[in-house]
C-alpha positions as CSV (number, residue, x, y, z in Angstrom):
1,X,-23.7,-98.6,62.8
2,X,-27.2,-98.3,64.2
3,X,-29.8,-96.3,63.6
4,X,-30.8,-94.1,67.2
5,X,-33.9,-92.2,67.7
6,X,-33.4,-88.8,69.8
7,X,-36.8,-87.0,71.2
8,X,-36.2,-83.6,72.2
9,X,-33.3,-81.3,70.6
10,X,-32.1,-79.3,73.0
11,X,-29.0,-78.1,74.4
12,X,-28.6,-81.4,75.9
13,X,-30.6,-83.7,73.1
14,X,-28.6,-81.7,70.7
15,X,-25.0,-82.6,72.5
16,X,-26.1,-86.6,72.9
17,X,-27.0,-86.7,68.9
18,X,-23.8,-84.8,68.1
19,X,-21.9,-87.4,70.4
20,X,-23.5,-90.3,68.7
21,X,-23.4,-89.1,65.3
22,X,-20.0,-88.7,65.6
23,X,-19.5,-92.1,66.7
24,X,-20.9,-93.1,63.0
25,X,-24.6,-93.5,63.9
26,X,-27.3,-92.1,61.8
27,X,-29.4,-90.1,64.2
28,X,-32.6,-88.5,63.3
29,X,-33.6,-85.7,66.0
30,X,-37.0,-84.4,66.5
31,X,-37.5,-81.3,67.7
32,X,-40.9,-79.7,68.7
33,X,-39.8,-76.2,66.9
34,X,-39.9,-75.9,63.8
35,X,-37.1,-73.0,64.0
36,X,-34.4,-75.8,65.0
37,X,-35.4,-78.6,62.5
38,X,-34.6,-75.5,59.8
39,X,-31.1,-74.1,61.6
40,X,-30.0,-77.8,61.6
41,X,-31.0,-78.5,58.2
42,X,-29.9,-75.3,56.6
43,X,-27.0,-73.8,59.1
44,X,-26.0,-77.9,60.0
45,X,-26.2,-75.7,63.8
46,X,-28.8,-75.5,66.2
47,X,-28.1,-72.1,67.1
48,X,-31.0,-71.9,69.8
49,X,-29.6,-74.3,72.5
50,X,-26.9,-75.3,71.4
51,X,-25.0,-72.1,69.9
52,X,-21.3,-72.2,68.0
53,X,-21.3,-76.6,67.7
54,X,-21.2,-77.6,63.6
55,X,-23.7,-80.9,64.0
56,X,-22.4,-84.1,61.5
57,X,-24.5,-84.6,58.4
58,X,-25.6,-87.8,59.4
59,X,-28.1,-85.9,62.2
60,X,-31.1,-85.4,60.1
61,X,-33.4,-83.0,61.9
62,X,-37.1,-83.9,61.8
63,X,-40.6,-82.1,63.5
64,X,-42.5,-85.6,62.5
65,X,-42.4,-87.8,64.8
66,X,-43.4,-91.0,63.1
67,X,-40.4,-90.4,60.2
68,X,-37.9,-90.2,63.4
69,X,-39.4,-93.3,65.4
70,X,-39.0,-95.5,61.5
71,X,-37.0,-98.2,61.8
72,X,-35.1,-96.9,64.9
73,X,-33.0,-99.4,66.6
74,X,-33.2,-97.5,70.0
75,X,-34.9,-94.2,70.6
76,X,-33.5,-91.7,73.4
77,X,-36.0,-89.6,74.9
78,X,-35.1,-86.3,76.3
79,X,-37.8,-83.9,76.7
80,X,-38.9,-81.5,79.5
81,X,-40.0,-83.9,82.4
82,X,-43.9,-82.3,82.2
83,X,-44.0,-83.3,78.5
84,X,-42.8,-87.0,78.8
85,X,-46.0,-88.1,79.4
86,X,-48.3,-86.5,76.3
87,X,-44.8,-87.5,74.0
88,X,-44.9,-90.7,74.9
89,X,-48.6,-91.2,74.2
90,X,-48.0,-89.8,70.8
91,X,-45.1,-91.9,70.3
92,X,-46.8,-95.2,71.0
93,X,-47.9,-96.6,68.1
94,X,-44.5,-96.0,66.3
95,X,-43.0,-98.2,69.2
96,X,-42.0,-101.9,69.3
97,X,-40.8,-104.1,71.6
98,X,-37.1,-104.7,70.0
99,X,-36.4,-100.9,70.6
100,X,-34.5,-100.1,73.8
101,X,-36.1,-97.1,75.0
102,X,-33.8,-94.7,76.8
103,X,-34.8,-91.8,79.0
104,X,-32.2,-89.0,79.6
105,X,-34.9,-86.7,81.1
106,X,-33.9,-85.5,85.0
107,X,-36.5,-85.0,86.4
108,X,-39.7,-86.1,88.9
109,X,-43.6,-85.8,87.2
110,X,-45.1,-83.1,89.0
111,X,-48.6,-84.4,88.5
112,X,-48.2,-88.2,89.6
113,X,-45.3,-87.9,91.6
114,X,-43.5,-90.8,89.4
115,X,-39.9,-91.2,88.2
116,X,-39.2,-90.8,83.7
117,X,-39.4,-94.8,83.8
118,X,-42.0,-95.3,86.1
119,X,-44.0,-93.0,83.3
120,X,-42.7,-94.9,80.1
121,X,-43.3,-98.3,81.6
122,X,-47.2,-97.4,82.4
123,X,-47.4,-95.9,79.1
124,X,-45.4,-98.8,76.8
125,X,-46.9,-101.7,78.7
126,X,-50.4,-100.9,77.3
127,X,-48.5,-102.3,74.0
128,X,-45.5,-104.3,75.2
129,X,-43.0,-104.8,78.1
130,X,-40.1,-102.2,77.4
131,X,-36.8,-102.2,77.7
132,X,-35.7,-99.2,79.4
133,X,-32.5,-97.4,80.3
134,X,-31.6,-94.7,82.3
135,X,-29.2,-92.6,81.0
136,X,-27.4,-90.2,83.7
137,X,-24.5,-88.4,85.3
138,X,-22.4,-85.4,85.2
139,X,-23.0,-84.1,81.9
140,X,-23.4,-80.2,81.0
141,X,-24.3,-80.8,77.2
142,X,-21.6,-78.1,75.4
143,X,-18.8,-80.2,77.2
144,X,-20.1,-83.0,75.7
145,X,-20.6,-81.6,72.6
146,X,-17.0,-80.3,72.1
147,X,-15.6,-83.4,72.8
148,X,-14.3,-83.1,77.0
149,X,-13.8,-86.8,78.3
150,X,-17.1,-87.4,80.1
151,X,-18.4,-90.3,81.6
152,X,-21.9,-91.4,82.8
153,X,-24.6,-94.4,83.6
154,X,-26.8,-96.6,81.4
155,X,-28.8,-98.1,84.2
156,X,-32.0,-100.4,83.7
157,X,-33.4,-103.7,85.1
158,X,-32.2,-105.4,81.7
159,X,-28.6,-106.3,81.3
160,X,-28.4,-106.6,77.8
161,X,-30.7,-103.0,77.1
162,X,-27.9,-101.1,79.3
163,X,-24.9,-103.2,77.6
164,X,-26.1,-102.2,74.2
165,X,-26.6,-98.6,75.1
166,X,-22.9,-98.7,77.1
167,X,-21.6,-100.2,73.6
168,X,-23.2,-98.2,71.4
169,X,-23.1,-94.3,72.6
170,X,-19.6,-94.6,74.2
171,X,-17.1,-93.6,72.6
172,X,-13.2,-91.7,72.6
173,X,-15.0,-88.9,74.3
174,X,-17.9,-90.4,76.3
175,X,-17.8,-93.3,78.6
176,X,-20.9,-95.5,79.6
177,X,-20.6,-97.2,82.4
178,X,-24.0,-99.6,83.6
179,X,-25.9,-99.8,86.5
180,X,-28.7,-101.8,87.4
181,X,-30.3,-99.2,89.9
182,X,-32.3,-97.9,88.2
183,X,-34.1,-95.9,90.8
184,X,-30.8,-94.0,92.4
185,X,-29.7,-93.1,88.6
186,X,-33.0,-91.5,88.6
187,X,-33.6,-89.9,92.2
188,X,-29.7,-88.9,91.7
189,X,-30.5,-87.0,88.4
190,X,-33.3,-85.5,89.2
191,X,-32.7,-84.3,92.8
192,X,-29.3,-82.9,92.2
193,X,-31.2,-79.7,90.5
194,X,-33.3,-79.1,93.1
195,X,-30.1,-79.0,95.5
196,X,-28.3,-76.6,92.2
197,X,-30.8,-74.2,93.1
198,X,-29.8,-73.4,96.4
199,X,-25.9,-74.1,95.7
200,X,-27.0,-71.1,93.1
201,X,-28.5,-69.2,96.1
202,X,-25.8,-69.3,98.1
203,X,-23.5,-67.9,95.4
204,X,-26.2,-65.0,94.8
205,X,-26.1,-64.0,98.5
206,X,-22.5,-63.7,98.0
207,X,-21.7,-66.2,100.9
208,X,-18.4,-68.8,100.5
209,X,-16.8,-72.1,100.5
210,X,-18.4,-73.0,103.7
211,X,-21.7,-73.3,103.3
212,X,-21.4,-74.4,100.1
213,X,-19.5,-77.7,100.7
214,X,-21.9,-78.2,103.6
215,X,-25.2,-78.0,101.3
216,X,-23.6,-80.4,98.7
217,X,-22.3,-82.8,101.5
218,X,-26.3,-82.4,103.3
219,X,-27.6,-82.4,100.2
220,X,-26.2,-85.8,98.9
221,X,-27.7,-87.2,102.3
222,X,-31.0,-86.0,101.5
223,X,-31.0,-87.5,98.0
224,X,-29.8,-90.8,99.3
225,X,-32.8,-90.9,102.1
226,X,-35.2,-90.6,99.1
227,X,-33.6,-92.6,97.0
228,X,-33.4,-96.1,99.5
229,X,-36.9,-95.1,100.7
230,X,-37.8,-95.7,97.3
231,X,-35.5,-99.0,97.1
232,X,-32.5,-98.0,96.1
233,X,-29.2,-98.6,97.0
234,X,-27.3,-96.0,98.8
235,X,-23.7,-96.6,97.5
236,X,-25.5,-95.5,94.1
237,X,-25.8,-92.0,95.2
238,X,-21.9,-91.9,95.9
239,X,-21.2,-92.1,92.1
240,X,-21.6,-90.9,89.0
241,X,-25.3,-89.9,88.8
242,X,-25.2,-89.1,92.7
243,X,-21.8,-87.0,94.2
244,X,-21.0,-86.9,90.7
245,X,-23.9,-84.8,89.1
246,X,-24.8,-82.9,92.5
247,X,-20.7,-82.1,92.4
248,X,-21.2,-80.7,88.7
249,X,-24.5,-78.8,88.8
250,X,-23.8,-76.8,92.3
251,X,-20.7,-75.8,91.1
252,X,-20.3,-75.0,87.6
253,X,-21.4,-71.6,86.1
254,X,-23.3,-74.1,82.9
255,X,-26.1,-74.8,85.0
256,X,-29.1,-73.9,84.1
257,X,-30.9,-74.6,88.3
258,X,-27.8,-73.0,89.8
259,X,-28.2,-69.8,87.6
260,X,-31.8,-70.0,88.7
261,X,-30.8,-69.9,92.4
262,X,-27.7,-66.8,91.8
263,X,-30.7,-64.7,90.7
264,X,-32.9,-65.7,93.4
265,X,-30.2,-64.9,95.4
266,X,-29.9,-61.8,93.9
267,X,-33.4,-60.7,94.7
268,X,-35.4,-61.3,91.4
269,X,-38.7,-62.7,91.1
270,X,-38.8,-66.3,89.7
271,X,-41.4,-65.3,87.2
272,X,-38.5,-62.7,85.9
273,X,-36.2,-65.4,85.5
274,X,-37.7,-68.1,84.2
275,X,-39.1,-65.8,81.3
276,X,-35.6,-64.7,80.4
277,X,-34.9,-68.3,80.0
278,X,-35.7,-70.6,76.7
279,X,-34.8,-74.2,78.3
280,X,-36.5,-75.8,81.2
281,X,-34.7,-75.5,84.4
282,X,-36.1,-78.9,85.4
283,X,-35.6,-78.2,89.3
284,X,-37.8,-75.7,89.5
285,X,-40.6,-78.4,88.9
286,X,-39.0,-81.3,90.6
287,X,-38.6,-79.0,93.7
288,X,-42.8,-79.6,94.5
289,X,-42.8,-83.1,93.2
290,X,-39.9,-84.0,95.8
291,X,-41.0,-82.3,98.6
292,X,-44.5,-84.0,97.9
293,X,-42.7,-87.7,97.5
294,X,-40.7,-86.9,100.3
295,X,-43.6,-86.3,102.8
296,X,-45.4,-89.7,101.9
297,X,-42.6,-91.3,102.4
298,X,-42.0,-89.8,105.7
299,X,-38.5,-88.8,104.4
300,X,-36.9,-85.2,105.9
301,X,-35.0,-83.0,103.3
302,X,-34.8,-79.9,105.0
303,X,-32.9,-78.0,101.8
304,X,-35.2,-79.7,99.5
305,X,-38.3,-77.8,101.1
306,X,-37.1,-74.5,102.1
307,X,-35.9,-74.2,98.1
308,X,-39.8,-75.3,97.5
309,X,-40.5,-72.1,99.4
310,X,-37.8,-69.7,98.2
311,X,-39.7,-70.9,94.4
312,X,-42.9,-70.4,95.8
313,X,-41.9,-66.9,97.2
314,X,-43.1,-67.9,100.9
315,X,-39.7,-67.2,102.5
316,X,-36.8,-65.1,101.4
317,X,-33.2,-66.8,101.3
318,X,-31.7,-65.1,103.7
319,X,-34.2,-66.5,106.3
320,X,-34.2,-69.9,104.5
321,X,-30.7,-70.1,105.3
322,X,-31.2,-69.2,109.0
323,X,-33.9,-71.6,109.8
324,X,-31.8,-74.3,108.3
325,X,-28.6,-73.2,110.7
326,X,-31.0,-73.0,113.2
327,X,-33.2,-76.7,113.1
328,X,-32.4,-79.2,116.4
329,X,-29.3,-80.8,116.4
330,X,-28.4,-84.0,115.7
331,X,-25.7,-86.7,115.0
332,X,-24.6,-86.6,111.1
């Protein structure tokens, strides 16, 4: 059994360690809240984010991050997208180069712009070349934690990093499969919330089937332009961490973006919702940062930007949804 690292406790950082632990791992879990370290110690339950799920005693909860970095074979990363960054500048000096590092962070940095990896590797290379790992797919972290069959992607540039990560987290209830696109696992995992957002929309404007097949199905081609733009490979975006997560977090009620976008729909203020909210709905952020990518790279996602300006209260959804119908057409 190894020993496995896990940055950020969560709802979904909370779900991976229970998965893992139950596997037979030891897994130490740092959490930036001192609240959660003491429900998990005390209550074995991390009652915040991840309500009603009896964690395994062989999580042991930790708010220092040098103890939870000690002798880890492997350490899983999955904080807020903003906070990867600053966490893994604090984590440096407790890395080394045997560790596979593995990001299960969605999301796109707001400031530079840069994929989870893209911001590890310029961070870890100051100190070593590291091994990283994209971990991705359609995941809502109680199903996980309660044991439903679910199945996602280990993806990295290494062979053996994403093999040991496929051999080590799966288990009866969670499948790894491995990739080694590591940009589409990303683009895929972080774009599919900002799509979520307006699948939420539509469902708060109290609109149907229709347009909501034909945003996922638009959607999914938008994701894939920015995705092989950046150099990856399209078929990619027609698995797991593409159709596969955008499938998941449009349609089912666990979403976090989605239930951003009902309420939108429904006429509240963003500011209102996000400060009823205690996790990061990480499309809300990765809305700007993809629009901004998108626009260097001369890539069109229509949905993409008029959610940027539904979030940034420029345009209300009903006309959102009308200049969409209404842009030149065109072959699909």
């Amino acid at each position: 059994m190894a020993k496995i690292a896990i940055i950020g406790a969560g709802s979904w950082g909370t779900a991976l360690a229970h998965a893992i632990a139950s596997i037979g791992h030891d897994v130490r879990l740092w959490a930036h809240e001192s609240d959660v370290v003491a429900l998990i110690r005390d209550r074995r339950e991390n009652s915040v984010f991840l309500p009603g799920i009896s964690l395994p005693e062989n999580i042991t909860p930790t708010n220092d991050l040098r103890f939870a970095l000690e002798q880890a074979e492997c350490v899983l990363t999955v904080m807020p997208s903003h906070v990867c960054h600053s966490l893994y500048e604090e984590m440096l000096p407790h890395l080394t180069p045997d560790m596979p590092l593995v990001s299960a962070t969605k999301g796109i940095d707001t400031e530079r712009h840069m994929r989870m990896s893209q911001i590890i590797h310029g961070i870890v290379e100051k100190k070593f070349t590291p091994r990283i790992v994209v971990l991705s797919g359609p995941s809502f972290a109680r199903e996980v934690a309660i044991g439903d069959p679910t199945a996602i992607v280990a993806a990295s540039e290494y062979e053996d990093a994403a093999q040991w990560v496929q051999t080590k987290f799966s288990g009866k209830k969670l499948r790894l499969y491995t990739s080694d696109d590591v940009i589409g696992v990303e683009i895929g995992g972080a774009v599919k919330n900002v799509i979520a957002i307006a699948a939420g929309v539509i469902e708060g404007l109290g609109l149907g089937y229709n347009p909501m097949a034909a945003l996922i199905t638009r959607g999914l081609a938008e994701t894939a332009r920015l995705a092989a733009a950046l150099g990856a490979r399209r078929e990619t975006l027609a698995g797991l961490a593409g159709m596969g997560d955008l499938v998941l977090t449009c349609t089912g009620a666990l979403s976090r973006n989605r239930s951003v976008g009902v309420e939108l729909g429904k006429g509240r203020r963003l500011t209102e919702i996000l400060a009823s909210m205690r996790e990061v709905a990480e499309g809300v952020k990765t809305a700007y940062a993809t629009v901004e990518l998108a626009r260097k790279l001369g890539v069109e996602m229509p949905i993409a930007e008029q959610v940027r300006r539904i979030l940034s209260d420029e345009i209300p959804p009903h006309d959102a949804i009308r200049e969409l119908m209404d842009r030149s057409l065109k072959n699909e």
